[in-house]
C-alpha positions as CSV (number, residue, x, y, z in Angstrom):
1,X,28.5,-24.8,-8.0
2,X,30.0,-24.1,-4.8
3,X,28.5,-21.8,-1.9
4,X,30.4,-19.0,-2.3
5,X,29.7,-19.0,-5.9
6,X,26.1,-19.2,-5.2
7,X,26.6,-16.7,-3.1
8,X,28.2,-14.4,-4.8
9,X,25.5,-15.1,-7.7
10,X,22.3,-14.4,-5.7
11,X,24.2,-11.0,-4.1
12,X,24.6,-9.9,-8.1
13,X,20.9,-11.1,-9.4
14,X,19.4,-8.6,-6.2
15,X,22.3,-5.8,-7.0
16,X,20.9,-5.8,-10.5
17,X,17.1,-5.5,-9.3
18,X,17.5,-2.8,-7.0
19,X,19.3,-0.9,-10.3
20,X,15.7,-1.8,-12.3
21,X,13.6,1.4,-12.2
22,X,10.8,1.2,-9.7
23,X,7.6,0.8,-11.6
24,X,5.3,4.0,-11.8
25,X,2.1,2.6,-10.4
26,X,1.0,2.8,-6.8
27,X,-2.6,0.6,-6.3
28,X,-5.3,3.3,-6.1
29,X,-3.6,5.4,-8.2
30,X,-1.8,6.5,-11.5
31,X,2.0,7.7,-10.7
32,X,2.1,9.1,-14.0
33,X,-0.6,11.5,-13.2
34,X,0.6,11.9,-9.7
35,X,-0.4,15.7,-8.3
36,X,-0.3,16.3,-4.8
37,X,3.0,15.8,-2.2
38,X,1.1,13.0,-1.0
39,X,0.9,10.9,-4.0
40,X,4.8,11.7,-5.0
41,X,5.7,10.7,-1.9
42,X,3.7,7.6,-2.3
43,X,5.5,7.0,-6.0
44,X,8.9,7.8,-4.5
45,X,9.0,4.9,-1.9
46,X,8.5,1.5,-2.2
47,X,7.2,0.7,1.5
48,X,4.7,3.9,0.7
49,X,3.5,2.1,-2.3
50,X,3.8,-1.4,-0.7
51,X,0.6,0.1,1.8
52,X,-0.9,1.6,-0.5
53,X,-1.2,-1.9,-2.4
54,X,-2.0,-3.3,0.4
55,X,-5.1,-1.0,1.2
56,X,-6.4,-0.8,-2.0
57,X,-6.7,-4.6,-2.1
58,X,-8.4,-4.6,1.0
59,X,-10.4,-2.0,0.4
60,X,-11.7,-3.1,-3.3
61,X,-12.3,-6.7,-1.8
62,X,-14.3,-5.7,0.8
63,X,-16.6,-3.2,-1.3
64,X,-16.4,-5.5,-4.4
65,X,-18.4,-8.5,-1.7
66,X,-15.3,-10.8,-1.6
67,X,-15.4,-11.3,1.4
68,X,-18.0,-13.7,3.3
69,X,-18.8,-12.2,6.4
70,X,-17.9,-8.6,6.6
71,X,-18.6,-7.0,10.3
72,X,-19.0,-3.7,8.2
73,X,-21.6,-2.8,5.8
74,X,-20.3,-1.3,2.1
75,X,-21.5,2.4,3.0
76,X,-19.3,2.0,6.4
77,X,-16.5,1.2,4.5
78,X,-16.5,3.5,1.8
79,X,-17.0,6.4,4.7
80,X,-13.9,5.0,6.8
81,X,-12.0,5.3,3.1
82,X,-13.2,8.7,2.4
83,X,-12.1,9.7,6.2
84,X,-8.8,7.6,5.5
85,X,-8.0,9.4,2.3
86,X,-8.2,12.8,3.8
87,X,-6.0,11.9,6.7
88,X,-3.3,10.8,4.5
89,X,-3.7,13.6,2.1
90,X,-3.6,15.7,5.4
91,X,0.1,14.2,5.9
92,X,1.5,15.8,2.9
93,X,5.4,14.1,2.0
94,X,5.5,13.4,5.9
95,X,6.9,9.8,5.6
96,X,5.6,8.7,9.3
97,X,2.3,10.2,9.0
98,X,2.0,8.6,5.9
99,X,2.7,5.2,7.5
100,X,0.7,5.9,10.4
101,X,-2.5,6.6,8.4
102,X,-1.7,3.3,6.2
103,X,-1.5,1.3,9.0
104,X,-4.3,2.4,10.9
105,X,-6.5,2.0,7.8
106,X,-5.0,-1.6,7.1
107,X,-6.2,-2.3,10.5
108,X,-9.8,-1.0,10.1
109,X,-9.8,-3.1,6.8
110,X,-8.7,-6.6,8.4
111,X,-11.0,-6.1,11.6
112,X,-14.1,-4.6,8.5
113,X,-13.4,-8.3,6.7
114,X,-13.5,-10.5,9.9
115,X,-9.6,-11.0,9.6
116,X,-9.1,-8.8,13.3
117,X,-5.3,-8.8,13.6
């Protein structure tokens, strides 16, 4: 096969994914059942959905005591995710506020599990 047809066959297989419908399902919660702003926008964006992944799995890893040597305890956790989840639900369909709270959370998490960043 040359390059070009590699090429050209690579270009398709990603033109045909991005046509796939973007699954319903964002990490801490049901898109199906999806109610506020907040958690449309969340469903309607892949890089919205891509934190929130990120977070949850974070967040449920570190509660959940899979991870060795937290420098947070459980109940500080869970508090900074409460505090987390009314900041973003604060931001309503604001796409950078959104992104913003994510982040800032992600951070929290990483430096909570030891990881820093």
């Amino acid at each position: 096969m040359s390059v070009r047809s590699s090429t050209l066959l690579t270009l398709s297989f990603i033109g045909s994914a991005l046509l796939l419908p973007a699954p319903g399902h964002a990490a801490s919660f049901d898109c199906a059942k999806a109610a506020t702003p907040t958690e449309h926008a969340i469903c309607d964006n892949p890089q919205l959905s891509s934190l929130d992944d990120q977070t949850a799995g974070l967040y449920y890893t570190l509660i959940s005591g899979g991870i060795a040597k937290p420098t947070q305890t459980v109940a500080e956790v869970k508090a900074a995710q409460t505090s987390f989840l009314s900041k973003r639900d604060a931001c309503g369909a604001n796409f950078d506020c959104l992104v913003d709270a994510y982040t800032a959370q992600i951070m929290y998490l990483n430096e909570a599990s030891g990881k820093g960043m």
